[in-house]
C-alpha positions as CSV (number, residue, x, y, z in Angstrom):
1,X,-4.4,-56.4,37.2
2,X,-7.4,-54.2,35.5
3,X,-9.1,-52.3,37.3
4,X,-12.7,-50.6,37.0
5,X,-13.4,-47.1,37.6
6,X,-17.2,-46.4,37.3
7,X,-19.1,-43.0,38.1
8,X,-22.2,-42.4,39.7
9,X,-24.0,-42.0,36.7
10,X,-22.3,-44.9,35.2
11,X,-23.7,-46.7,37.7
12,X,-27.0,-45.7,38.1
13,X,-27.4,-46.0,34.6
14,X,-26.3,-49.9,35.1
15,X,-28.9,-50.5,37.2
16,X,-31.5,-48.8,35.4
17,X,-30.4,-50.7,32.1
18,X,-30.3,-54.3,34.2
19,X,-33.8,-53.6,35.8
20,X,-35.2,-52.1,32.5
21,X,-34.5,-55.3,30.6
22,X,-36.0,-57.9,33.1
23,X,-38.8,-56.0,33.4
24,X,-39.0,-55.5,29.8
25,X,-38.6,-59.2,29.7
26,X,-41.0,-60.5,32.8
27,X,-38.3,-61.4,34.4
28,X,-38.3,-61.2,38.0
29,X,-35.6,-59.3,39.7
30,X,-33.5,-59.7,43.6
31,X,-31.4,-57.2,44.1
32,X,-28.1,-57.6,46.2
33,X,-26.2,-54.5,47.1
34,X,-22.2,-55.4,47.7
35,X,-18.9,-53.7,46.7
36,X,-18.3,-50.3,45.6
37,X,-16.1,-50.4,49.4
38,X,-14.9,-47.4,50.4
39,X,-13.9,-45.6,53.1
40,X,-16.2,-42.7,53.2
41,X,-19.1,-44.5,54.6
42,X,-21.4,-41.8,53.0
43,X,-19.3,-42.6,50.1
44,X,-20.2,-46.3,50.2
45,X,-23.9,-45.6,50.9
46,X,-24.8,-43.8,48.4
47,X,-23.4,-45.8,46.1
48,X,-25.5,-48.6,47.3
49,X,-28.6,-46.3,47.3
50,X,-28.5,-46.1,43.5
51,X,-29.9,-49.7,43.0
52,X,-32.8,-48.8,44.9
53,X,-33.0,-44.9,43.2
54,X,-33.1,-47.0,39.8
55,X,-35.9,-49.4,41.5
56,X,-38.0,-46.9,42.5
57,X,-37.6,-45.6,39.0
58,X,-38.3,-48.4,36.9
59,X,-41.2,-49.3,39.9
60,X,-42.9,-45.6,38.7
61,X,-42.6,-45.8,34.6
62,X,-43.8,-49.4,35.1
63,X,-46.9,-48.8,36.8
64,X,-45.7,-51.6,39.1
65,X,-47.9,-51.8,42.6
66,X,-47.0,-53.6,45.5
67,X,-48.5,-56.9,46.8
68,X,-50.7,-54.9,49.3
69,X,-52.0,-52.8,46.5
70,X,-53.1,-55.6,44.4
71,X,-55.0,-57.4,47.1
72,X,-57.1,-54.4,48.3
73,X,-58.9,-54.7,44.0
């Protein structure tokens, strides 16, 4: 059996990398937060806060605006 030991930064830069490229690429993006299980519920939490860290991120150097935002023009 292989196992799979990824850091935090290892896996914030995953996401940023996965969201970079669709964006990149116009493709549009869901994002499903699952795994990473651990007992240390902070543990698990903010492990599953990275995807949206990485979001916001790529959200910000995109320029992106929400749907609200592109209404009010």
């Amino acid at each position: 059996m292989c196992s799979v030991l990824l850091r935090r930064a290892g896996l914030l830069r995953r996401e940023l990398l996965v969201l970079d490229t669709c964006l990149a690429a116009g493709v549009p993006v869901a994002g499903y937060v699952g795994g990473g299980y651990d007992k240390d519920l902070n543990v698990l939490a903010e492990r599953h806060m990275l995807l949206h860290k990485a979001a916001l991120q790529m959200w910000q150097e995109y320029g992106l605006q929400s749907g609200r935002e592109a209404l009010s023009c």
